[in-house]
C-alpha positions, 0 to 999 in steps of 0.5 A: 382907209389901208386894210387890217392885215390877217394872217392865220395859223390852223393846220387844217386848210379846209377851217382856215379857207372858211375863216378866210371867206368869213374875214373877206366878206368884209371890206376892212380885212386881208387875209395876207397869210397861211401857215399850217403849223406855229414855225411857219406862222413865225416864218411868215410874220418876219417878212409880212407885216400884220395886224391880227393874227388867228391861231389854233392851240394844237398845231404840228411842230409849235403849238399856239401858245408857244407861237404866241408867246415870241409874237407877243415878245417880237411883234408887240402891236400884233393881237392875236386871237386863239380859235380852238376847241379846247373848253377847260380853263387851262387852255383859257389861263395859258392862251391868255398868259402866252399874250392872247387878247381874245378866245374863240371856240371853233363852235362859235367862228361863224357867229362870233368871229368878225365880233372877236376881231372887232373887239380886239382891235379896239382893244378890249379882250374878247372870250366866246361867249359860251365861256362867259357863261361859265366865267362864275365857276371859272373866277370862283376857281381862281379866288379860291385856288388862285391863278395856278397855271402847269408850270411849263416844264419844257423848252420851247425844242423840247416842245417841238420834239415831244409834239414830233414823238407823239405824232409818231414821228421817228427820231431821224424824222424829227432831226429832219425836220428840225435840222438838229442831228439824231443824237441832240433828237435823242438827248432833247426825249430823254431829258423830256422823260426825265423832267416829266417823270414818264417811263414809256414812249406810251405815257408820253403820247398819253401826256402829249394827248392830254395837255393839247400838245398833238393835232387831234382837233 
């Protein structure tokens, strides 16, 4: 029997090295690949096949959803499963928006991560099971407000560099990185200001903070 392929995506190496002890505890999984951050994590999928993919919400450069969302429209036989320790219903409404199949809380990895796997692979949704004891408040939200998820704003590099500013990343720095030129980094802030209605770079870290766009888990 060929192994269930894994890769993982957190930019903390320490979590990712326990997540992979868990999964290769057990003789079915491999864990074929690590990415820091959700540009490596597309980078390693366009050259290693996989079957599941773990991602966090929060990671430099692309954030999960954002990852998610071009694993969903390029590998669309990949589940993926978002490990995080956001609990507001947001999160929850865009990971399973974006693609996810499954939702772990980081509080829950040890008892609960193998489960989550387990189940997605068989094709049923799996959700922390400390979020199915609130999923009556949760749907008794949607039936009375509806499924509103925020309106996503942004392009998918203005994202990169709103996320790049609020890690205190200097415009040279995100040209750099992004391989854009300094002008084009400029363009990119002042149109995310502009469609976010913010007057300072200190709102805009706020807001980056707020919306789980920078790496504070």
């Amino acid at each position: 029997m060929s192994l269930c392929k894994v890769v993982i995506a957190d930019d903390h190496t320490m979590l990712r090295k326990g997540i992979c002890q868990v999964i290769e505890t057990q003789n079915f999984f491999s864990v074929v690949g690590e990415a820091g951050d959700g540009v490596e994590l597309l980078n390693i999928l366009s050259t290693t096949p996989a079957e599941v993919v773990i991602l966090d919400i929060s990671m430099p450069r692309m954030r999960g959803i954002e990852a998610a969302r071009e694993i969903r429209s390029l590998y669309p036989n990949i589940k993926i499963l978002f490990l995080s320790m956001h609990k507001r219903k947001e999160y929850l409404f865009h990971a399973f928006a974006a693609g996810a199949n499954g939702y772990l809380l980081k509080e829950d990895t040890d008892a609960e991560l193998l489960i989550a796997m387990d189940t997605i692979l068989g094709g049923k949704a799996f959700l922390s099971s400390i979020l199915v004891k609130d999923m009556p408040d949760i749907l008794t939200d949607i039936v009375n407000n509806g499924f509103n998820l925020p309106e996503e704003k942004l392009s998918l590099r203005e994202t990169e560099v709103l996320k790049l500013l609020a890690e205190g990343v200097p415009n040279k720095g995100i040209a750099q990185i992004l391989c854009i030129s300094t002008r084009t980094v400029e363009h990119h802030r002042a149109s995310i200001m502009k469609k976010l209605d913010l007057g300072t770079l200190a709102d805009l870290i706020k807001y980056a903070i707020r919306e789980g766009y920078t790496t504070e888990d």
